[in-house]
TORKE-411074 format. One record per residue: y negated, z negated, x of N, C-alpha, C in turn; residue in three letters. Coordinates in steps of 0.2 Angstrom, whole numbers, plus 5000, padded with zeros to 4 digits. Layout:
% TORKE-411074
YZXYZXYZXALA
...
This chain:
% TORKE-411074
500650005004500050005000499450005004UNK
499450015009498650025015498750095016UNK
497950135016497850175015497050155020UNK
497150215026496650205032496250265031UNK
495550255030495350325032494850295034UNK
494650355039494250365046493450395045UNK
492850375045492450435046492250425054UNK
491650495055491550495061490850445060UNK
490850405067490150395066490050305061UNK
490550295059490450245054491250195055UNK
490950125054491650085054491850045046UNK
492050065041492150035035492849985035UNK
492649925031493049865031493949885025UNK
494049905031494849925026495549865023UNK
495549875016495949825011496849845014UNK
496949785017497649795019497949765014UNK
498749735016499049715012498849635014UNK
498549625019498349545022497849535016UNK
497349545014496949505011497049525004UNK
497749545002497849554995498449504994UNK
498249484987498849404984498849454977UNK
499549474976499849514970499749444965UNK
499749444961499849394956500549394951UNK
500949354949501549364946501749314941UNK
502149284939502449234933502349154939UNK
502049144944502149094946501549034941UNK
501348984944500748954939500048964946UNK
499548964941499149004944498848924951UNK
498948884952498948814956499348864965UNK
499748884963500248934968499748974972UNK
499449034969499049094970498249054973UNK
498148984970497448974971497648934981UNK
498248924980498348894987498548944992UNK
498649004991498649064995498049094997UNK
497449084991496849124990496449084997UNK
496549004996496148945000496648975008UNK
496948985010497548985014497349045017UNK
497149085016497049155016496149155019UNK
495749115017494949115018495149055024UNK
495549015025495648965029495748995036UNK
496549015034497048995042496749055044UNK
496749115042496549195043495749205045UNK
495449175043494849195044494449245040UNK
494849265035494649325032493949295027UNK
493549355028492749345023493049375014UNK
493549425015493649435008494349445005UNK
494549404997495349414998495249454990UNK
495649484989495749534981496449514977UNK
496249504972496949484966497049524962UNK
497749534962497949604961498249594954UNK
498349604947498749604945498949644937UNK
499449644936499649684930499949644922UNK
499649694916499849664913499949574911UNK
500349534909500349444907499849434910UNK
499849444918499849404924498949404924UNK
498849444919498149454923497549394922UNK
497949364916497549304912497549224919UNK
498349244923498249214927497849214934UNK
497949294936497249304939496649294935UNK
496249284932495749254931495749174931UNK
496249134930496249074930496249064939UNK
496549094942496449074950495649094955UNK
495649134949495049174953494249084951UNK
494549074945493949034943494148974945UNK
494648954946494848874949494548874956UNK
494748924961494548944966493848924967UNK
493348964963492648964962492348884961UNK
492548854957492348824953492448754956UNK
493348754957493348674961493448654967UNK
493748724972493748694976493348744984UNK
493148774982492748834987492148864983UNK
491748814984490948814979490448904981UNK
490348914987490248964990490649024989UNK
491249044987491549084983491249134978UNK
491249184979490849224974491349284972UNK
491149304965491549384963491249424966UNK
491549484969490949524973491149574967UNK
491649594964491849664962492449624957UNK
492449674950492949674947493349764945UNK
494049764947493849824944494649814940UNK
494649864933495149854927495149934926UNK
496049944925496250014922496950024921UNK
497150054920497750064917498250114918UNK
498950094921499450114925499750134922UNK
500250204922500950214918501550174923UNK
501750154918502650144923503150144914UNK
503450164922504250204918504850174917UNK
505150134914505650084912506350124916UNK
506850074918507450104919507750154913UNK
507650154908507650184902507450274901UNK
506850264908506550344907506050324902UNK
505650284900505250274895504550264898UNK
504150274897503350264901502950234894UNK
502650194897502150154895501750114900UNK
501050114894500250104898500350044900UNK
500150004907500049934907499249934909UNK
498949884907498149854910498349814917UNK
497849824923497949804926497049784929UNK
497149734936496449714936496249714943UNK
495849724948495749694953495049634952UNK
495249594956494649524958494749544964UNK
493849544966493749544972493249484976UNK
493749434980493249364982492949364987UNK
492349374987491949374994491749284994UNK
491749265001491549185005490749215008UNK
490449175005489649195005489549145012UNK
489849125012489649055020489849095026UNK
490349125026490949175031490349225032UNK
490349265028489749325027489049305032UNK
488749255029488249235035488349225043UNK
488849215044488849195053488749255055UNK
């Protein structure tokens, strides 16, 4: 899922699979210790929460927990929503919503 492109002349800040935390069926307490763990031990200025379908209700619970109680300087930089086909073992396709959060550390960013 990394996707590199080059220009000449310029250096742009590329979304690896490091600073992305998929979101899934765990409790969202899980994902908000990854989020903290991830702006912590890595040093990383920005992490992005990925998710599809149920899950997404829980991406926003970690994205606001994060925010709210325990990393105050946390900000939304970017939300982006749209919607995937996937195709069952069945051969069936249907639409899922899916979500990106994007969290910039506003203290990181100043140094």
């Amino acid at each position: 899922m990394t996707e590199k492109t080059t220009k000449k002349g310029t250096t742009e800040e590329e979304n690896t699979d490091e600073n992305v935390i998929y979101i899934g069926k765990k409790p969202p307490m899980s994902y908000v210790l990854a989020v903290i763990t991830q702006f912590n031990q890595n040093g990383s200025s920005g992490v992005i929460l990925k998710a599809r379908g149920r899950s997404i209700s829980t991406a926003v619970d970690t994205a606001e927990i994060v925010r709210n109680r325990f990393m105050k300087d946390v900000k939304i930089q970017d939300i982006k929503i749209g919607t995937e086909s996937v195709t069952n073992e069945e051969g069936r396709s249907s639409n899922v919503s899916s979500i990106e959060i994007d969290l910039i550390n506003n203290k990181k960013k100043d140094r």
